[in-house]
C-alpha positions in Angstrom: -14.9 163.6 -10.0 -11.3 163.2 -9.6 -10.9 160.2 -8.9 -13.3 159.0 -11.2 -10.6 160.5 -13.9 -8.4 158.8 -12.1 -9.5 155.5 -12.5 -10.5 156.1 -16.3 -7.7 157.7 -16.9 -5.5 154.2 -15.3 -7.7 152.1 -17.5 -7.1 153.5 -20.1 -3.0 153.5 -19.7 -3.9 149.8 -18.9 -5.5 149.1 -22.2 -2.7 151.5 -24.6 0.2 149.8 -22.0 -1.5 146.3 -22.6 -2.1 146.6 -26.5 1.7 148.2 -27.3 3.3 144.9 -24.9 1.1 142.7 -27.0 1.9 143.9 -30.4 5.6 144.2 -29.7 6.1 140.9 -27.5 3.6 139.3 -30.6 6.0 140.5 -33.3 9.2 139.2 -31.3 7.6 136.0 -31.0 6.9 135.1 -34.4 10.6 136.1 -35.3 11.3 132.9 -33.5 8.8 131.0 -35.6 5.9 130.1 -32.5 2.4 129.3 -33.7 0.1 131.5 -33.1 -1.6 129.0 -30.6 1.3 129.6 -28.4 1.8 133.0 -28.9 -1.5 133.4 -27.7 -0.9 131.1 -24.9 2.1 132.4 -23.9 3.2 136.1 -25.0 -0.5 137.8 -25.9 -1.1 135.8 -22.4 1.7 137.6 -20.4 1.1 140.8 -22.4 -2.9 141.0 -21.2 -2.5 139.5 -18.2 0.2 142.2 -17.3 -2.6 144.7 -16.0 -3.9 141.8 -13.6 -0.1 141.4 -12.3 0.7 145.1 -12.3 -2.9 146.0 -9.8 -2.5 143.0 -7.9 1.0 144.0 -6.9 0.5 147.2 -6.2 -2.6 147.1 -4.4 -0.6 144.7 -2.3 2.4 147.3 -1.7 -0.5 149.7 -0.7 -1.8 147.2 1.8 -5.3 146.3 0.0 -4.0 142.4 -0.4 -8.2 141.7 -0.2 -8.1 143.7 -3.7 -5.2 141.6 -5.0 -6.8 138.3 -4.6 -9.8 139.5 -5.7 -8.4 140.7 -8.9 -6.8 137.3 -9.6 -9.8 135.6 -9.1 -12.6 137.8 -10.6 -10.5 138.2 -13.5 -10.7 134.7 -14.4 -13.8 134.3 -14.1 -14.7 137.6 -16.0 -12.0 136.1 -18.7 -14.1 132.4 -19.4 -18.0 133.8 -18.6 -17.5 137.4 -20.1 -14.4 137.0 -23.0 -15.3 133.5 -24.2 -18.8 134.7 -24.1 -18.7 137.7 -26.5 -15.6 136.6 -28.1 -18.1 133.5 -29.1 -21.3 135.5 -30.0 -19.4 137.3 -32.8 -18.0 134.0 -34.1 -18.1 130.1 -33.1 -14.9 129.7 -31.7 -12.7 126.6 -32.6 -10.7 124.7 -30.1 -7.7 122.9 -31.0 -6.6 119.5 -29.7 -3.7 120.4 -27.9 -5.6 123.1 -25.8 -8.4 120.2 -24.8 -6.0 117.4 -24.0 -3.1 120.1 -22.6 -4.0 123.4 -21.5 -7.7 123.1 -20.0 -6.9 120.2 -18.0 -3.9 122.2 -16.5 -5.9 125.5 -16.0 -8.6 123.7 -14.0 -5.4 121.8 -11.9 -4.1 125.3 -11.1 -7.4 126.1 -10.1 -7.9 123.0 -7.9 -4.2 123.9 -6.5 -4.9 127.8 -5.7 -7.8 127.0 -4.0 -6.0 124.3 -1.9 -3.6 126.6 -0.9 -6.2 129.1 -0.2 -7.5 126.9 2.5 -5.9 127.9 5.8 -6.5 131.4 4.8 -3.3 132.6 3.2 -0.5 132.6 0.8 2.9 132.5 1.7 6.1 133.4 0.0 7.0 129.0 -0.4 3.2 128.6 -2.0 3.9 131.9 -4.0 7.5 130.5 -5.3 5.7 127.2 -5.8 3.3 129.1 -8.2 5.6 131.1 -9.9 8.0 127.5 -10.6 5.0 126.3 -12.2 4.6 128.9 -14.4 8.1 128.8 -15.9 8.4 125.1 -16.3 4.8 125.8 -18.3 5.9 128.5 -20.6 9.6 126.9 -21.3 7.7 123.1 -21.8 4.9 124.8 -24.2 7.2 127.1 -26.5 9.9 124.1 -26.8 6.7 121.9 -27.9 5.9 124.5 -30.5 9.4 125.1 -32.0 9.4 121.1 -32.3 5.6 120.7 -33.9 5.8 124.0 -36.5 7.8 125.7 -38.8 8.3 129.5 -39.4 5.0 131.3 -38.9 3.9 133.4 -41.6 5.2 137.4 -41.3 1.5 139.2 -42.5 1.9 142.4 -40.6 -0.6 144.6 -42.3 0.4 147.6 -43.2 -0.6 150.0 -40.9 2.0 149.0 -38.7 5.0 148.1 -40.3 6.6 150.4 -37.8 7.1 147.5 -36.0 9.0 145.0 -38.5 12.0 146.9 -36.7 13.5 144.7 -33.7 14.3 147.7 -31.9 10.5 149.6 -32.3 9.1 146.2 -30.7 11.8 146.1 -27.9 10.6 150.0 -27.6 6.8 148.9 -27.6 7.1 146.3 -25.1 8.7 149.0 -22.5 6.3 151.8 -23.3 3.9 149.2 -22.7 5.3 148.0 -18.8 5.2 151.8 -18.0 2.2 152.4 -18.7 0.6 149.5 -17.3 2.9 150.1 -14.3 1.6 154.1 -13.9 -1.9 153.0 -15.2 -2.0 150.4 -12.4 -1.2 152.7 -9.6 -3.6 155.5 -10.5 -6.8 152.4 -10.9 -6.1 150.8 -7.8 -5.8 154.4 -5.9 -9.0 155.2 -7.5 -10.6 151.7 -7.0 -10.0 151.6 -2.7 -11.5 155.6 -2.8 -14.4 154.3 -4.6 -15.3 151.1 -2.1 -14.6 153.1 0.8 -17.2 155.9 -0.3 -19.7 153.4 -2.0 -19.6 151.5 1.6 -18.6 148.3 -0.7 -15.8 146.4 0.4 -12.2 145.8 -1.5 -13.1 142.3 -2.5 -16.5 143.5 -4.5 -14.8 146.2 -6.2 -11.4 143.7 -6.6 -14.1 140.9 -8.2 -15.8 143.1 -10.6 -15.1 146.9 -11.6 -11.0 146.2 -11.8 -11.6 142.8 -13.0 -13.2 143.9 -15.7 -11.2 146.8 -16.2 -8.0 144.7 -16.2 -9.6 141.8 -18.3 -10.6 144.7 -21.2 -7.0 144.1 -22.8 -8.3 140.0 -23.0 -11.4 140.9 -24.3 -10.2 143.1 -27.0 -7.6 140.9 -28.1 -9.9 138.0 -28.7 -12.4 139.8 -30.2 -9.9 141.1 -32.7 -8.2 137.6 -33.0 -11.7 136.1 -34.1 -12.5 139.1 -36.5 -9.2 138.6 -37.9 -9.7 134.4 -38.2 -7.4 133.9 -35.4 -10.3 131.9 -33.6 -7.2 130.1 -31.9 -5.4 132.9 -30.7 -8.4 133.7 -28.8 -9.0 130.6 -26.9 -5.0 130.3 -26.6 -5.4 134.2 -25.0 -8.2 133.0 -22.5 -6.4 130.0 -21.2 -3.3 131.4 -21.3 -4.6 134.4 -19.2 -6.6 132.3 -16.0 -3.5 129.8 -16.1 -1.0 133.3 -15.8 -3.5 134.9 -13.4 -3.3 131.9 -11.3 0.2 131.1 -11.6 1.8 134.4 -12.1 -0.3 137.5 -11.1 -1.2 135.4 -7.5 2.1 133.9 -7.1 4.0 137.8 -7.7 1.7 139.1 -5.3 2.2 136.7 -2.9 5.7 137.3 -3.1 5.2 141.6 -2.9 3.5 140.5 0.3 6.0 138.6 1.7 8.6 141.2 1.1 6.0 144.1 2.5 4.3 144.2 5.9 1.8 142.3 5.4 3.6 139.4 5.3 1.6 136.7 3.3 -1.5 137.3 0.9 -4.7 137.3 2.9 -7.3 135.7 1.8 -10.8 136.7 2.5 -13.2 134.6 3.8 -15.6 135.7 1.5 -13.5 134.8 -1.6 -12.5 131.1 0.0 -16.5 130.3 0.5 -17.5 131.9 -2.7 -15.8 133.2 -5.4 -12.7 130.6 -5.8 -15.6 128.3 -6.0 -17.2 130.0 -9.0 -13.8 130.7 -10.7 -13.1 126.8 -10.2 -16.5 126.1 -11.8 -16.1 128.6 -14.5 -13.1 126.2 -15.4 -14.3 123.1 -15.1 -17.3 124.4 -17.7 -14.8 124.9 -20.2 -14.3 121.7 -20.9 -17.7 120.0 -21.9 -18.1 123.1 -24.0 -15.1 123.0 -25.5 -16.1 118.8 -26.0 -19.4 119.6 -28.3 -17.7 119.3 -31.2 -14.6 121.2 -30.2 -15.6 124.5 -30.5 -17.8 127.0 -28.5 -21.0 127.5 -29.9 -22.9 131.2 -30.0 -25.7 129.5 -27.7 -22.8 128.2 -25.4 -21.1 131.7 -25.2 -24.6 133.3 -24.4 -24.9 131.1 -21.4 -21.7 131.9 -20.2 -22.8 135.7 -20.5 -25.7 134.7 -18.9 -24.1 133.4 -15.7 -21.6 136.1 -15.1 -24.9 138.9 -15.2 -26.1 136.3 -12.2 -22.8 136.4 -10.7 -22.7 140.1 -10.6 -26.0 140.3 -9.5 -25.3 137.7 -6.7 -22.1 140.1 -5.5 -23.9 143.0 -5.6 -26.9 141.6 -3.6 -24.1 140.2 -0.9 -22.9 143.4 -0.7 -26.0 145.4 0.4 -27.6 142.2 2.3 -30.4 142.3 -0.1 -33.5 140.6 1.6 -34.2 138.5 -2.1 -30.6 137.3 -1.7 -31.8 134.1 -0.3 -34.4 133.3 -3.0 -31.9 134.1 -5.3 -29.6 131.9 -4.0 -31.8 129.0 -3.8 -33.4 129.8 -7.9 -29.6 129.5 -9.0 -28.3 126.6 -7.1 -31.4 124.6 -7.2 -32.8 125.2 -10.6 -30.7 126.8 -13.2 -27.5 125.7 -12.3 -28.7 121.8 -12.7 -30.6 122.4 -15.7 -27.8 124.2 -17.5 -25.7 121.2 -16.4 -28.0 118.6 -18.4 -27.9 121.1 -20.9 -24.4 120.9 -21.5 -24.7 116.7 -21.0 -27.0 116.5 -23.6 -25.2 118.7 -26.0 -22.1 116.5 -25.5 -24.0 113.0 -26.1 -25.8 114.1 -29.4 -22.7 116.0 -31.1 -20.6 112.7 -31.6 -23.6 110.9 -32.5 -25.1 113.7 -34.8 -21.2 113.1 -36.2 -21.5 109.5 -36.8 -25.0 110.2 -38.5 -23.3 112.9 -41.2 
């Protein structure tokens, strides 16, 4: 019971820490006049991906570098099957230009990159600089675009929280917020390793799913709201944005806490090198012949993706406790739904520009 309060209580620092960095990081950025694409590539990014960075480094400091990796990677693919999926169902989101010709093709080349440096079984502190490089030369390229395309963005704070049209209040938001991700961090990832250790459950499981998704919440909430509020590009922006920071940034810091603890470089499990990089990558590539029927993701489109993370849980879950209907399992997804959903998609992307040409 304890540490169940523990973890809910660290979630829930996660989330408050997580929604106070976004709102005053959010507000700071739109002094500078960035679209709100960008913000949500870039700041609302950073802001929810900060409870990915903040568990994956600590559970490194504490030794559980199978969690941090786990985290990463379960993340994203919580963040394209689970966010994109809901955030979809409550409205067709839009995609913009620049995120299909830009920013999908460079999350699924980070994805392609992690997984090659995930090959010979772990990360060091060069692949983890490497990352990190990556990152910066990404954020400083996509705000200097944005300064360049757009002019001042519009100032509608409502006014329930004018509190923060004071510099200072959202300087003050954005450090509550780091603390209590920071504490919240501490007291999930303590929490999380009691729990896999008494559930017989290993750290990767637990590091793929119950603090993935507990990490991811601030994502999900954030485009949910973006879409109620007609911000449908904030949300994708807040999606890709995230897997491209959890790649670049919340791997490539915990690869460098590594180096500097005993551990020495970021393990990686064999488990997550034969399975779950793979489905991350695929969850990526998917993005993009959705995001190619008619540039936006379609309610049916985000109920697949819904769809697949359920089998995905189910297929961890099944792995962990060496289910005997794992096998069939196996083969019903790989040999049957997988392919169909694949012509699916092919189909959906050849009748949208003719259906076009038609109207």
């Amino acid at each position: 019971m304890t540490q169940a309060l523990f973890f809910f209580g660290g979630l829930a620092l996660l989330v408050g820490g997580a929604d106070l960095l976004v709102r005053g990081a959010s507000r700071l950025a739109i002094t500078f006049g960035i679209s709100p694409l960008v913000v949500g590539l870039t700041v609302v990014a950073f802001g929810t991906s900060a409870p990915e960075m903040a568990v994956s480094t600590a559970a490194v400091i504490a030794g559980n570098t199978e969690l941090a990796l786990g985290n990463a990677v379960g993340s994203n693919i919580f963040n394209v099957l689970v966010v994109l999926g809901l955030s979809a169902l409550v409205a067709p989101l839009a995609v913009s230009r620049q995120v299909l010709r830009q920013e999908v093709p460079l999350m699924i080349a980070a994805g392609v990159l992690l997984l090659l440096l995930c090959l010979d079984g772990s990360i060091g502190w060069i692949e983890s600089t490497v990352l990190i490089t990556l990152l910066v030369g990404y954020t400083a390229f996509v705000v200097r675009q944005s300064r360049a395309e757009s002019g001042t963005v519009a100032d509608d704070l409502p006014a329930a929280v004018t509190w923060l049209r004071s510099r200072w209040m959202q300087v003050l938001a954005v450090v509550v917020g780091l603390v209590l991700l920071v504490v919240g961090s501490n007291l999930m990832v303590d929490a999380a390793v009691f729990f896999a250790r008494a559930l017989g459950v290993s750290d990767v499981v637990i590091g793929l799913t119950i603090v993935a998704a507990g990490t991811s919440l601030p994502e999900l909430a954030t485009s949910v709201r973006a879409v109620m509020n007609g911000e449908r590009d904030m949300a994708v922006g807040n999606v890709v944005g995230s897997c491209l920071l959890n790649i670049l940034g919340v791997v490539g810091v915990a690869g460098l806490a590594a180096a500097w603890s005993q551990a020495g470089t970021l393990a990686v499990p064999t488990a997550v090198l034969n399975f779950d990089l793979w489905v991350m990558l695929a969850a990526l590539v998917a993005c993009l012949p959705v995001f190619l029927t008619g540039r936006e993701i379609a309610r049916w489109e985000g109920a697949l993706f819904l769809g697949y993370y359920l089998a995905y849980t189910a297929y961890l879950v099944m792995q962990s406790k060496h289910h005997d209907a794992l096998p069939e399992y196996s083969v019903v997804m790989l040999g049957f739904v997988i392919p169909l959903t694949v012509l699916t998609l092919a189909v959906s992307v050849w009748r949208r520009p003719a259906a076009a040409a038609a109207g």
